[in-house]
C-alpha distance (Angstrom), angle and dihedral (degrees) to the residues before:
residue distance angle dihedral
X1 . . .
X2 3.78 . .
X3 4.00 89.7 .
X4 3.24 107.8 41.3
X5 3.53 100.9 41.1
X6 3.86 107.4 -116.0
X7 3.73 148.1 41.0
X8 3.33 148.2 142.4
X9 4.13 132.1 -105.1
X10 3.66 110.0 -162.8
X11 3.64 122.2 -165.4
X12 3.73 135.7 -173.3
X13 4.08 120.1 -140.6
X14 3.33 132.2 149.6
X15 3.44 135.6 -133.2
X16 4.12 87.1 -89.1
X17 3.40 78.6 72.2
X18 3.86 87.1 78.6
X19 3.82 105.3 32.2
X20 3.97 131.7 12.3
X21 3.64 130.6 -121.3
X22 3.85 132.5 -143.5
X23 4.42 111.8 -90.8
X24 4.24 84.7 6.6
X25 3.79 96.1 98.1
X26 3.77 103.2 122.8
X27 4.49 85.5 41.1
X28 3.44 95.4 53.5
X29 3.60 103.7 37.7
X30 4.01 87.7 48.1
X31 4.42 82.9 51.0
X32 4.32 85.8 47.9
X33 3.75 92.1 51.8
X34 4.35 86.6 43.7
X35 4.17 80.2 55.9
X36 3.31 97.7 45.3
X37 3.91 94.8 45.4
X38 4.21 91.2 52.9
X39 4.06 89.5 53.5
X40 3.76 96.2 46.9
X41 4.02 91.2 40.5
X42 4.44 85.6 48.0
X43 3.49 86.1 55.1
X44 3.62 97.8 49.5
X45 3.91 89.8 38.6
X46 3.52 93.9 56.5
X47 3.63 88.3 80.2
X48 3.39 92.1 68.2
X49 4.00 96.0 33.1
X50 3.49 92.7 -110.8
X51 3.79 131.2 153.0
X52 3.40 127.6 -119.3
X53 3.97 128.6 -166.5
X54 3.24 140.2 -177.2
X55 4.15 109.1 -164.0
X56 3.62 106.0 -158.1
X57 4.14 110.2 177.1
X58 3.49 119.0 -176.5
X59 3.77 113.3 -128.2
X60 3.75 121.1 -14.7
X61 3.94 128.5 -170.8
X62 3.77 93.0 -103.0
X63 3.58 134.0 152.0
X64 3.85 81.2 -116.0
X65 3.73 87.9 57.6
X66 3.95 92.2 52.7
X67 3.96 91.9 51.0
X68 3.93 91.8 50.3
X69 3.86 99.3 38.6
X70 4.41 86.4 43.7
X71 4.13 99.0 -166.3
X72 3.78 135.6 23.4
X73 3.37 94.0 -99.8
X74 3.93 103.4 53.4
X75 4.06 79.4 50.1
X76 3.46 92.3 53.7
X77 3.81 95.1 48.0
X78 4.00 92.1 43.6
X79 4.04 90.3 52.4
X80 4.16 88.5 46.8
X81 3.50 83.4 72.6
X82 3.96 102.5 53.9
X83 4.25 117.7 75.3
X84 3.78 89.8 -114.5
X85 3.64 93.3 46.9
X86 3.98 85.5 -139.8
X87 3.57 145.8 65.3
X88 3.33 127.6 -91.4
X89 4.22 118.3 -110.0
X90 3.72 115.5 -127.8
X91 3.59 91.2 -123.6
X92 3.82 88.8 62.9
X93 3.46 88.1 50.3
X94 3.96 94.5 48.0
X95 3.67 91.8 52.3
X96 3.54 101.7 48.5
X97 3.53 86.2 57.3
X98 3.40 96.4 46.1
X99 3.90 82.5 51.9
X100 3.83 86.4 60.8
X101 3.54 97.9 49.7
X102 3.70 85.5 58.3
X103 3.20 101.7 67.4
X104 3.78 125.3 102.5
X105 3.98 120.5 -113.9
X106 3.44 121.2 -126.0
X107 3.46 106.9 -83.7
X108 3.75 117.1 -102.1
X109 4.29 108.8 -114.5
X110 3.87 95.6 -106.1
X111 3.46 91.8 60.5
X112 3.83 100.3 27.1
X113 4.25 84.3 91.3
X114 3.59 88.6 51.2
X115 3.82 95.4 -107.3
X116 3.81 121.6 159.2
X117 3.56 92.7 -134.3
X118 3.73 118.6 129.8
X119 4.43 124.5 -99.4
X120 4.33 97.6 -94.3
X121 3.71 97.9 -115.8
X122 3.76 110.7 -94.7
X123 4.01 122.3 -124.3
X124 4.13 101.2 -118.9
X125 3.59 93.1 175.3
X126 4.16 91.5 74.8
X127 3.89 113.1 96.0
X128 3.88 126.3 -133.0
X129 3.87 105.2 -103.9
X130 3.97 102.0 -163.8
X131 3.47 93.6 -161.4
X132 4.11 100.0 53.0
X133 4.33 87.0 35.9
X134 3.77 106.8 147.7
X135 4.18 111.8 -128.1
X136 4.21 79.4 -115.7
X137 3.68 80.3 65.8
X138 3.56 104.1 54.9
X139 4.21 95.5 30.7
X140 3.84 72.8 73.2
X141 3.73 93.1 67.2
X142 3.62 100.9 86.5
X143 3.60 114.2 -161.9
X144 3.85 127.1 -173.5
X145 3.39 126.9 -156.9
């Protein structure tokens, strides 16, 4: 990404990522760690104007899903309790992300006025300093929900 100046770093999450849940310890603090990963690589990215996203579905019909839930009816039960009263299917989670991705960037102020001039070389060798980030930097971190 580095090179040629953009990219993007897609992540998958959950929404344990956010909040915890009662014998899901190791889940959710694997889906906090996922979070936390996204942010930190958004602010590194941003040198580069890249994008950064952590997908985080709630729950999806998944083998996973079947293990945790254990019989049709416990499923059933668990997905009365969600406004769709279903899971979601990882192809509707694939292409909303793929939706995402297809969205322009912001463009960058020297062509904003629809000049043909040429992207001013950007200075890779700075560092992200997380502490003296610009807002700029983090509205990069796009986070779906």
């Amino acid at each position: 990404m580095q090179p040629q100046g953009s990219g993007s770093i897609i992540n998958i999450s959950s929404t344990m990522g956010e909040r915890g849940a009662a014998k899901l310890a190791l889940y959710t603090t694997s889906q906090h760690a996922v979070e936390g990963l996204t942010k930190s690589a958004a602010l590194e990215a941003a040198l580069w104007a890249s994008a950064s996203i952590a997908v985080a579905p709630g729950p999806t019909e998944t083998a996973m899903l079947d293990r945790l839930t254990g019989t049709p009816d416990k499923k059933a039960a668990f997905y009365a309790a969600i406004p769709l009263k279903r899971g979601a299917k990882p192809e509707e989670i694939a292409d909303a992300t793929c939706s995402s991705l297809q969205t322009k960037r912001p463009s960058s102020p020297a062509r904003s006025s629809g000049s043909t001039a040429e992207k001013p070389p950007r200075d890779h060798s700075r560092q992200a300093d997380p502490a003296g980030s610009s807002s700029s930097d983090i509205q990069r971190a796009v986070h779906i929900k």
